[in-house]
N, C-alpha and C positions, 0 to 999 in steps of 0.2 A: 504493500500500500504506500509506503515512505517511497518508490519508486514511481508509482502512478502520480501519488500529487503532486512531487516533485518534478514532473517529466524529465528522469533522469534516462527513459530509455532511448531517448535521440537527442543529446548524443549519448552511449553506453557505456563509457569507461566506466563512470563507477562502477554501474550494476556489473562491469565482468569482473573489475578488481575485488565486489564484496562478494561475488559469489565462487570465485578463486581462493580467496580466503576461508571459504566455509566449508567447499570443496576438499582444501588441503587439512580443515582442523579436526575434519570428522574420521572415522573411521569407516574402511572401504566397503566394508557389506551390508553400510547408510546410505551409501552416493545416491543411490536409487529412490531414496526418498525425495532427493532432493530435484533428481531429476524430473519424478513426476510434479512436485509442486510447478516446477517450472512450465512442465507441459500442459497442467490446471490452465496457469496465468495464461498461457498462451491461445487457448480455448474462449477463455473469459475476455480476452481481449481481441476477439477476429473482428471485429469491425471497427477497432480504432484505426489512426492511419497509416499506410504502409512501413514508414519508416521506425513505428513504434514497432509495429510486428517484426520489422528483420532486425531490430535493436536486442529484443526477447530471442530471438533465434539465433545471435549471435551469440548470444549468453549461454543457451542453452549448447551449442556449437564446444563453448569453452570448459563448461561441464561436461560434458560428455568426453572431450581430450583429456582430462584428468580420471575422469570414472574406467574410462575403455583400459587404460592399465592395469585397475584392479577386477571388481565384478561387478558389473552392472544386475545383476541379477535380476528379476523376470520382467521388466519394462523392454527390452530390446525390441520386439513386437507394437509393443505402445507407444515407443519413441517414431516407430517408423507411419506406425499407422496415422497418427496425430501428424506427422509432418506430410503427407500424402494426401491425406481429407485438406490441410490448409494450403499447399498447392494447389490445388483445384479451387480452392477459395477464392486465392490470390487470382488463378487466370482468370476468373469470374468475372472478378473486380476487374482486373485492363481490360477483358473484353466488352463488359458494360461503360467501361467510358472513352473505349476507341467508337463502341458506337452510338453513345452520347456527343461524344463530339465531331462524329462525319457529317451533323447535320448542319455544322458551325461554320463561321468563314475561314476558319486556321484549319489545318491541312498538320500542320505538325504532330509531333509528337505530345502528348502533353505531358507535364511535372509527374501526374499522379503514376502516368500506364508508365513512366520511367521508372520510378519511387516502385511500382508493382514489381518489374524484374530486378528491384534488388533484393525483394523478400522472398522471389524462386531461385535468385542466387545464392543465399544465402541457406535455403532451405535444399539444393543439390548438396550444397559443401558442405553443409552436416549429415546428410545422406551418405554422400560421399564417404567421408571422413568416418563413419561412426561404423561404418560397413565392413571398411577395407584393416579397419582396428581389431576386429573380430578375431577370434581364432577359428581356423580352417569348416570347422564342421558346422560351425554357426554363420560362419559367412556364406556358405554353400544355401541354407535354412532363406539366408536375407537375399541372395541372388532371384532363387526361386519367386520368394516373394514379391520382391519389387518387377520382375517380369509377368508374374501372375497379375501385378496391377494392369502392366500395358495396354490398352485397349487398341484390340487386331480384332479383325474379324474372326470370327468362331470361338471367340474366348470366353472365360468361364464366368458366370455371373461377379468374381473375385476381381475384375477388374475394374477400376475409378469409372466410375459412368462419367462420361463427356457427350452421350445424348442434346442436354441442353446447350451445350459450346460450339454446335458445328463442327465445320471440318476446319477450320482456322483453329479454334481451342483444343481439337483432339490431339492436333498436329503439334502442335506447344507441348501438349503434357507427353506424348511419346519421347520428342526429342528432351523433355527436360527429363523423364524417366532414365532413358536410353541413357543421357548425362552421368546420372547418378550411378546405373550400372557396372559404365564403361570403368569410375570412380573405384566401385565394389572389385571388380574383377581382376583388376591391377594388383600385379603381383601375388597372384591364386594360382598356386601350385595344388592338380589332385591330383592324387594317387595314378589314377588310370581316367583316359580319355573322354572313357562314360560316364563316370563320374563327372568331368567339366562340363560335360553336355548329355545329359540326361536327355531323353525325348521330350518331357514334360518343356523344358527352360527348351530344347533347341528348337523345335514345331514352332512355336509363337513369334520365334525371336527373326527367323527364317520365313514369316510369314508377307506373301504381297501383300499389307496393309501396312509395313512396313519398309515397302519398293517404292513408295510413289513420291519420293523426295530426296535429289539428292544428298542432302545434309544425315535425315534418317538411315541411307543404306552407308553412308560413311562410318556412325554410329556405329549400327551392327557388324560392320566389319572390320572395325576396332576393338567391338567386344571378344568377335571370335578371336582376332589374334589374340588378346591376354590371353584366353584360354586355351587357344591350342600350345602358343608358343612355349613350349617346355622346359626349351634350354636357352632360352636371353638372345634369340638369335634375330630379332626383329630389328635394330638399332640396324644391324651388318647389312642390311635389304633395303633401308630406308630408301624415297624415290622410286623412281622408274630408270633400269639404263641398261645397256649391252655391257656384261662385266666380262672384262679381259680375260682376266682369271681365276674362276671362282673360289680355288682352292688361296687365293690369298687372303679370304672373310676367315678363314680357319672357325667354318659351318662348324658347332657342337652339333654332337645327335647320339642315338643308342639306337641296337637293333631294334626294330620293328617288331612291338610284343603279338602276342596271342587277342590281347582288348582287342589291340588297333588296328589288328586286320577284323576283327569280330564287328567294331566299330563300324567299320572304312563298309564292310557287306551290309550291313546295315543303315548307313546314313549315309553314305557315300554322295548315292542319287542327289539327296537334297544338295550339298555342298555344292556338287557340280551345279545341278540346273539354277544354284543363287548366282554362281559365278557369271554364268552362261546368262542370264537375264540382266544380269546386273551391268554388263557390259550394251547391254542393248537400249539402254533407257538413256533418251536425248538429253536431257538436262547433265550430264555425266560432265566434270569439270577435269583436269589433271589431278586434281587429288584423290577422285573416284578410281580412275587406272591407276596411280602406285597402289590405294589397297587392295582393288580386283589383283592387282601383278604378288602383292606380299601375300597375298590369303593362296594362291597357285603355291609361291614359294615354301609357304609353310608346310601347307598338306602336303608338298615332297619332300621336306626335312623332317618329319612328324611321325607322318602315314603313310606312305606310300613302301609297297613291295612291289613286284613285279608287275601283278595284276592291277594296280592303284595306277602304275605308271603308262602304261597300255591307256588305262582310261583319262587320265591326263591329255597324254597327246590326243586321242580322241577331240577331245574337247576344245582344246587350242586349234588344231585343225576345222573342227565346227567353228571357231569363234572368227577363222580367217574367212570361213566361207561368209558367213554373216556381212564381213565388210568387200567383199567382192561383190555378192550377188544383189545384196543391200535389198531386199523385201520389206525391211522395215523402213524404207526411206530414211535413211541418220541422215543426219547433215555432213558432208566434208572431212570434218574435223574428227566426228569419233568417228568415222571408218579408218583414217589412218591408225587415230590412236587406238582403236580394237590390232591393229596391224602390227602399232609398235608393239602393244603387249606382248602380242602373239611372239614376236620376236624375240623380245626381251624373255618372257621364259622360257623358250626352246632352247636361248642361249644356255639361261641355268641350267633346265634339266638336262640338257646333254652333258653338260660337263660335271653335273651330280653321279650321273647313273656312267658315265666314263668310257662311254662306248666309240671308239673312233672313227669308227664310219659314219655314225651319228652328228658327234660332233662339228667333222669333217662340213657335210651336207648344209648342217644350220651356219655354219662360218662362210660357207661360199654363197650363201643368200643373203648374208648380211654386209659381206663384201660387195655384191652385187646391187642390194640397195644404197650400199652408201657412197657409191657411184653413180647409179642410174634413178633410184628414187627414195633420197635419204629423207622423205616427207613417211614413209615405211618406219622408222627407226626414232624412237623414245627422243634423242638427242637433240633433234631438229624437230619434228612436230609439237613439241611443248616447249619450244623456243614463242618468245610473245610474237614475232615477227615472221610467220610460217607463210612460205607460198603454196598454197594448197592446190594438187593437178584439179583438172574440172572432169573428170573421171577417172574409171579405173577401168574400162571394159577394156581397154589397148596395151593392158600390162604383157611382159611376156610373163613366161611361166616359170623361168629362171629367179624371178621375184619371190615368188613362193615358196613354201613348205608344201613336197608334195608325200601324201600317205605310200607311193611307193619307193620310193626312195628311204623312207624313215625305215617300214616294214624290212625292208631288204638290208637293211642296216642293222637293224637290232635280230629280224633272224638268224644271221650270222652269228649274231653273239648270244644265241639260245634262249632271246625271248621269244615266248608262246605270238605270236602274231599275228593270227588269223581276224580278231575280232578289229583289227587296223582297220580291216576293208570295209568295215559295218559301221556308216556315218552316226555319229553322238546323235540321238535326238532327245531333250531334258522326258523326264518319266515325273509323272503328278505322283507324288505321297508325302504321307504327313495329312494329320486332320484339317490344320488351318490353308490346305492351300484348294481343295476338290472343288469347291463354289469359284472362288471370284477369279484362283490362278488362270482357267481358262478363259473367261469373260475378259482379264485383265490383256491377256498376251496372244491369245489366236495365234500362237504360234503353231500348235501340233499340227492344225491342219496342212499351214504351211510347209512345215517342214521335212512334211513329209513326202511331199514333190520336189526339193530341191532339186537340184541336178548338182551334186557336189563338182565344184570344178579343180577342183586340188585332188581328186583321187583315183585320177585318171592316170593312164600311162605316157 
């Protein structure tokens, strides 16, 4: 009460300095008492003004830094659910006075919807932070959960209704969800693959209601690398580029257990056709292609045996067709960059899997584009100043990655090759994708008429 009449919570040094103090004088398996008063006040107080509530959330921010080192005992739940319900508050609030005031002459932003995203800023980075403080098996419990919130389509009645928000407010709370996640999953080591990704967490997360913005699929595919990356190998891949040498990243890895081919036969599909989609979607900026190129990379340092890498190429060869045949109409610019990708990881996985014939073949196509069409190659197409060709139907074939050439390459060196000849085409599974995936992408009918032009002799 000394804090409301005073309005000491904007600005909040005191209230963090007394509640630091109270924090530090009590004993650790109290904090939780403290933390819930706090999450009271913060209830009691949802319609004062923004800057009071991210004042309280700050506070509660700095408890909770102090309590996560000892036990918070059974609030962890309560801490998230209460900061979840007033996120949805908060977007309320800016969305009720972005459309209060569209009907005005000012056009800007105003004080309050600004004042709003400091209190869902505030409200991710104790998210954040109170998540990633966990120990393993409790942070695995809150991952779930805060995905469980996500609102995808076919999702469980468990997730934040944004009904009344539309699609501008839904889109807010995914990406601010997604925020906190990405927060949670940072530096989450499990045991085994399935364990990081559960069907429960991975179905939703992999969901097209989750496609339709490029900033969201950035998101999720940031989330996935925390969790797949096992061994710290993500920093070595940053970008997008043709790496000389790959053996100079000095790649960690272990053999490929019993999960992660268990895994890989089971989930595989999905991975693939988010990659394969994900490359497809016009709004795609350069920062879309380095994580499409590091999420390839990963699942071949990760997961990939023999069989994984068959379907790999697979799929980079489907992804080159896409920017050849161009059925979806992309604009220019991602059909090269679907081209650079393509090249940029053919480059790795050849010199991963070590095969010289292999390698050979992707070196003298990459030679050839950076000769004859270096708009093909990572280096120059994500240059700001690109000359983009006004088609692609006059390329030779020399340009290409072609499925016999690779086949013939890697059967020499005793991979299984056959399913080479059999073009990728993405497979619907998973609960969340049976409804809208097709509506959304019309791809199968398509693609299934292609005329692959890469797999010819």
């Amino acid at each position: 009460m000394h804090l409301d009449h005073h309005k000491l919570w904007d600005p909040n040094e005191f209230a963090v300095s007394c509640f630091k103090i109270i924090m530090y004088s009590i004993q650790a398996q109290y904090s939780h008492h403290v933390i819930q008063e706090i999450l009271g006040h913060l209830d009691a107080c949802k319609k004062d003004s923004p800057r009071v509530r991210a004042g309280i959330i700050q506070v509660l921010l700095e408890a909770v830094a102090i309590a996560a080192k000892g036990s918070i005992g059974p609030t962890v739940l309560e801490v998230f659910n209460t900061l979840l319900k007033h996120l949805r508050i908060s977007v309320d609030f800016e969305l009720g006075d972005r459309r209060s005031s569209a009907g005005s002459a000012t056009f800007s932003t105003s004080s309050k919807e600004s004042d709003e995203r400091i209190v869902q800023n505030a409200i991710i980075q104790t998210i954040g932070f109170f998540g990633s403080n966990l120990p393993d098996y409790q942070r695995s419990e809150i991952m779930m959960f805060i995905m469980g919130k996500v609102p995808v389509f076919g999702a469980t009645s468990q997730s934040l209704d944004t009904s009344h928000l539309g699609d501008l407010g839904t889109r807010r709370i995914q990406i601010m969800l997604l925020r906190s996640l990405l927060m949670v999953t940072s530096g989450y080591k499990a045991m085994t693959i399935t364990n990081a990704l559960p069907a429960p967490f991975l179905d939703p997360l992999l969901s097209p209601s989750l496609m339709e913005d490029s900033e969201l699929r950035q998101l999720v595919l940031e989330i996935l690398h925390n969790l797949i990356d096992r061994h710290d190998n993500r920093a070595k891949l940053r970008g997008i580029r043709i790496i000389p040498d790959v053996s100079d990243l000095k790649i960690k890895r272990d053999k490929i257990s019993r999960q992660d081919v268990s895994f890989m036969k089971k989930h595989g599909q999905q991975l693939y056709r988010h990659i394969y989609l994900g490359c497809k979607e016009e709004d795609n900026v350069q920062k879309n292609f380095e994580l499409l190129y590091t999420s390839l990379t990963l699942i071949t340092i990760e997961l990939a045996n023999e069989e994984v890498v068959i379907d790999l190429i697979r799929l980079a060869i489907a992804l080159q067709d896409v920017a050849i045949i161009n059925e979806d109409n992309l604009p220019m610019f991602n059909r090269c960059g679907v081209m650079a990708l393509v090249a940029a990881y053919l480059n790795f996985l050849s010199q991963m899997i070590a095969v010289p014939a292999f390698c050979q073949h992707v070196s003298k196509v990459i030679e050839t584009r950076s000769l004859e069409a270096s708009y093909f190659l990572p280096e120059t197409i994500f240059k700001d100043k690109c000359n983009l060709p006004k088609s692609l139907e006059k390329h030779e074939k020399n340009l290409f990655f072609l499925t016999n050439k690779i086949a013939e390459s890697l059967g020499g060196s005793g991979y299984s090759v056959e399913r080479l000849s059999i073009p990728y085409v993405p497979q619907v599974t998973g609960k969340f994708l049976k409804h809208k995936f097709i509506g959304k992408s019309k791809y199968l009918a398509r693609n299934s008429s292609i005329v692959y032009l890469t797999h010819g002799k």
